[in-house]
C-alpha positions as CSV (number, residue, x, y, z in Angstrom):
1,X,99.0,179.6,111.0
2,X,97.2,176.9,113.3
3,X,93.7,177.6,114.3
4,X,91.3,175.1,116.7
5,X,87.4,176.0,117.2
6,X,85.4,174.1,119.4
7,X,87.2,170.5,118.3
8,X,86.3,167.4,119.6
9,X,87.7,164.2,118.7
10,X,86.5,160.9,119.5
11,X,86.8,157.1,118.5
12,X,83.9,155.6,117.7
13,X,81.3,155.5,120.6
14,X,84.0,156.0,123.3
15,X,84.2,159.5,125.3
16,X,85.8,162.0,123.6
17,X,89.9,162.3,123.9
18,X,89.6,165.8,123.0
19,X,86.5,168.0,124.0
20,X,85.8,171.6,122.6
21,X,89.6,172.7,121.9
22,X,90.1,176.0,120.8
23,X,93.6,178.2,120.3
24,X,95.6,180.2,117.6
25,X,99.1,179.3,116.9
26,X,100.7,182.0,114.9
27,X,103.7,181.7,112.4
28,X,106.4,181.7,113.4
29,X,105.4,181.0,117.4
30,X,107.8,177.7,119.5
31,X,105.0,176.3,121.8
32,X,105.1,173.2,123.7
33,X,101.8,170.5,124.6
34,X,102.3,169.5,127.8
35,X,99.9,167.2,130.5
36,X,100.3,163.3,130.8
37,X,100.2,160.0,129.1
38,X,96.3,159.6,127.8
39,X,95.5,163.5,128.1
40,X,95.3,164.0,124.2
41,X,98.4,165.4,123.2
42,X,99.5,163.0,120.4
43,X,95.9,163.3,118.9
44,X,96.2,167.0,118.7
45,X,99.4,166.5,116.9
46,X,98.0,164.4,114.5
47,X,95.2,166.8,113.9
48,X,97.3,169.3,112.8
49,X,99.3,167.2,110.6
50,X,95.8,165.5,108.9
51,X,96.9,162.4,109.9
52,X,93.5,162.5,111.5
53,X,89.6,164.1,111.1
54,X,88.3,165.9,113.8
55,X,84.8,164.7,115.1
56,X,83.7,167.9,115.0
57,X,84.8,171.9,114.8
58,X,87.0,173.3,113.1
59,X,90.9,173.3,111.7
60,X,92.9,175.7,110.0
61,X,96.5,174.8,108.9
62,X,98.4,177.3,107.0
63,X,95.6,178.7,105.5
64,X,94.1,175.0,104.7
65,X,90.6,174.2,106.3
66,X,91.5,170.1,107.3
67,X,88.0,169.4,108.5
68,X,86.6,169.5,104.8
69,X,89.8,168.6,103.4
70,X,89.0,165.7,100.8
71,X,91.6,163.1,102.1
72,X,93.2,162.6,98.6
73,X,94.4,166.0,99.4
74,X,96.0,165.6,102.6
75,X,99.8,164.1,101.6
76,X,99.9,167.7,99.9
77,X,99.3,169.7,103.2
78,X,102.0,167.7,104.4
79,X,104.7,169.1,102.1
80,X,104.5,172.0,104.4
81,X,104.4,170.3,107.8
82,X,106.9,168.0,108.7
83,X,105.6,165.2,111.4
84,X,107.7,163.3,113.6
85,X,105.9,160.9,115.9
86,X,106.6,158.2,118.6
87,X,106.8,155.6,116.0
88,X,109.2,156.5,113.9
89,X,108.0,154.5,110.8
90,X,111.1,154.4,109.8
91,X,111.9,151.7,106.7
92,X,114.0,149.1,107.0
93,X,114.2,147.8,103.3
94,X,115.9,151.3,103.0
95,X,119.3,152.8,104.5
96,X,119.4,155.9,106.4
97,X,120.3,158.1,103.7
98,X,117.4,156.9,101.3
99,X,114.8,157.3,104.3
100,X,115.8,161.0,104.4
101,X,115.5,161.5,100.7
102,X,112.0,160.3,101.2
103,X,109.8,164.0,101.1
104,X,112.2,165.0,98.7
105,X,110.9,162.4,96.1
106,X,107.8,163.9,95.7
107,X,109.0,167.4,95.1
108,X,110.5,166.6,91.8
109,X,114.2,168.2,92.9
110,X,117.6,167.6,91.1
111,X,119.0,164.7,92.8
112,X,122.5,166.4,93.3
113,X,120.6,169.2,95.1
114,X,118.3,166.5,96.9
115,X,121.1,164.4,98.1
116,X,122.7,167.8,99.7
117,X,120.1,168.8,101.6
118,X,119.6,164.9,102.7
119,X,123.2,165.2,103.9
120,X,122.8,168.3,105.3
121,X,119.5,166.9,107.3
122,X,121.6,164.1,108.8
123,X,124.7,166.4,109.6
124,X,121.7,168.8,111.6
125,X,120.9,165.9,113.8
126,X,124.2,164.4,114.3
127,X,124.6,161.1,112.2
128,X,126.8,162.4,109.7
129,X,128.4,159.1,109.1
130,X,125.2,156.3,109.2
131,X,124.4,157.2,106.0
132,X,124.6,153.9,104.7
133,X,123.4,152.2,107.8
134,X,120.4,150.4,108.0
135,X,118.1,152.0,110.4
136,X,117.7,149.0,112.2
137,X,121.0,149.1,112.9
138,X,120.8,152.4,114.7
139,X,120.3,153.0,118.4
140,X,116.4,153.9,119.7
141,X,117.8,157.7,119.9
142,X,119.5,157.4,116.9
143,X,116.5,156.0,115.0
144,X,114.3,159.2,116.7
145,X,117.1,161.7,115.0
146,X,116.5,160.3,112.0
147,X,113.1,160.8,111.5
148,X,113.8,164.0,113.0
149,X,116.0,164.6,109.9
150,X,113.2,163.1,107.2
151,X,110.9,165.6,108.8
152,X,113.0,169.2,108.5
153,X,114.6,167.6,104.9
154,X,111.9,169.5,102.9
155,X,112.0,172.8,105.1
156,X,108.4,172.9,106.4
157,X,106.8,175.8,107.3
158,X,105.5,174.1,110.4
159,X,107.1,171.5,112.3
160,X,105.4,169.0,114.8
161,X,107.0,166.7,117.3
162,X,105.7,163.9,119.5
163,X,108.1,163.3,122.4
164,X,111.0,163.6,120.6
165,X,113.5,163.5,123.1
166,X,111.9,160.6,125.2
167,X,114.8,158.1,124.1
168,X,117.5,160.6,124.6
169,X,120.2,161.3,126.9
170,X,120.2,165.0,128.4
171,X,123.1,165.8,125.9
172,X,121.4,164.6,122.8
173,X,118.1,165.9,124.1
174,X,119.5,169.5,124.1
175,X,121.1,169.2,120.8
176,X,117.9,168.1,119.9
177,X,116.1,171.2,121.1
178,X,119.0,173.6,119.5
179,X,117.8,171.8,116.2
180,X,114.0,173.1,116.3
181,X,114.9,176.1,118.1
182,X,117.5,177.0,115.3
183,X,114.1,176.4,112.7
184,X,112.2,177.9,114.7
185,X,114.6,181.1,114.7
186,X,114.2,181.1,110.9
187,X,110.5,181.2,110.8
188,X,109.4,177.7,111.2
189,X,106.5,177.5,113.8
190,X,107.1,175.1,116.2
191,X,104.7,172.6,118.0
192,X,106.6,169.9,120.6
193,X,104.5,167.4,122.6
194,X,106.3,166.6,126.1
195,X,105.8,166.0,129.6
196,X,109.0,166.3,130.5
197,X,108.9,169.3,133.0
198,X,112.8,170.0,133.4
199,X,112.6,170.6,129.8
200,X,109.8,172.3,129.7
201,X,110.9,174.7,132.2
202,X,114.3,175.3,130.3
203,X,112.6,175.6,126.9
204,X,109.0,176.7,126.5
205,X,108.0,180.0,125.3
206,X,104.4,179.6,125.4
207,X,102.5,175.6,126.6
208,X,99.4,174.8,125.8
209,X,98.3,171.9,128.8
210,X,96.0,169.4,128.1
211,X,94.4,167.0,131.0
212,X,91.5,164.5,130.9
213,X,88.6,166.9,130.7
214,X,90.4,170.0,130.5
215,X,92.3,171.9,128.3
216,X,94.2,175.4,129.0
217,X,96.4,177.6,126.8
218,X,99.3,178.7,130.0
219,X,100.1,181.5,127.1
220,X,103.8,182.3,126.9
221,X,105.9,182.8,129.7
């Protein structure tokens, strides 16, 4: 499902953030990335998503080779893989039901059928409600859940999350998890970026722990 050999990634002439990264995801797997702020682990995420080249090596995602992916290409590898990152990106000349409804544009669905998994979506992360609510007008946690919903509205087969429950109280956090894990249950491989080691310790099935310089795959546990 998600394969890394020997990938670096740098910016310009500055030392490589990621150095000779290699690991096998397969479907279906709930793995977390794990090490501290600056280690790398929202650059791997973004890798997988083809938000991003690699320097060099090699990426396969669901059966797509992203390092010769023509970029014109890449919005399509995102149909299956839904992102949700630190910064939301949420937009705010929309409400929250139209930011859902979003992927769902793209995929040329009925809009009675579009609209009720968008309302579903919403109901999944606990805004049923906010619909017509700017996003703006939504609390930091609230704003995180809805991109949370955007991202699982078109049922990717892999899901990718950056932090996700960094503005989140322990109760929304763990509602939160239940959310991926009850994806996950139903085949969607999993990939959550944290360093939140009480949650790590409650939730991870297999971490993958990245640290300036080094990289290790703690396998599943």
């Amino acid at each position: 499902m998600i394969e890394f050999k020997h990938v670096f990634k740098s910016y310009g002439q500055s030392a490589n953030i990621l150095a000779d990264i290699n690991f096998n995801i397969s479907r279906g797997e709930f793995v977390f990335v794990s090490g501290p702020s600056g280690a790398g682990k929202s650059t791997l995420l973004k890798l997988i998503g083809g938000l991003e080249p690699p320097t060099r090596g090699s990426i396969m995602v669901n059966g797509q080779s992203l390092d010769s992916m023509p970029a014109r290409e890449r919005p399509y590898l995102r149909r299956a893989v839904g992102i949700i990152l630190q910064d939301t990106h949420l937009l705010y000349d929309r409400n929250a039901f139209e930011n859902v409804m979003l992927p769902l544009a793209v995929m040329n669905l009925d809009y009675k059928k579009a609209a009720s998994r968008a309302r579903a979506a919403i109901a999944k992360v606990g805004l049923s409600g906010k619909e017509k609510l700017n996003p703006i007008a939504l609390s930091g946690g609230e704003q995180q859940r809805l991109a949370i919903a955007r991202a699982i509205v078109n049922r990717p087969a892999i899901l990718i999350a950056d932090e996700p429950t960094a503005n989140l109280d322990q109760d929304n956090a763990s509602r939160i998890l239940e959310v991926f894990r009850d994806f996950n249950r139903v085949g969607v491989t999993t990939l959550i970026a944290s360093h939140d080691m009480p949650l790590l310790q409650r939730h991870a099935n297999r971490t993958l722990l990245l640290e300036p310089g080094r990289f290790k795959d703690l396998g599943k546990h």
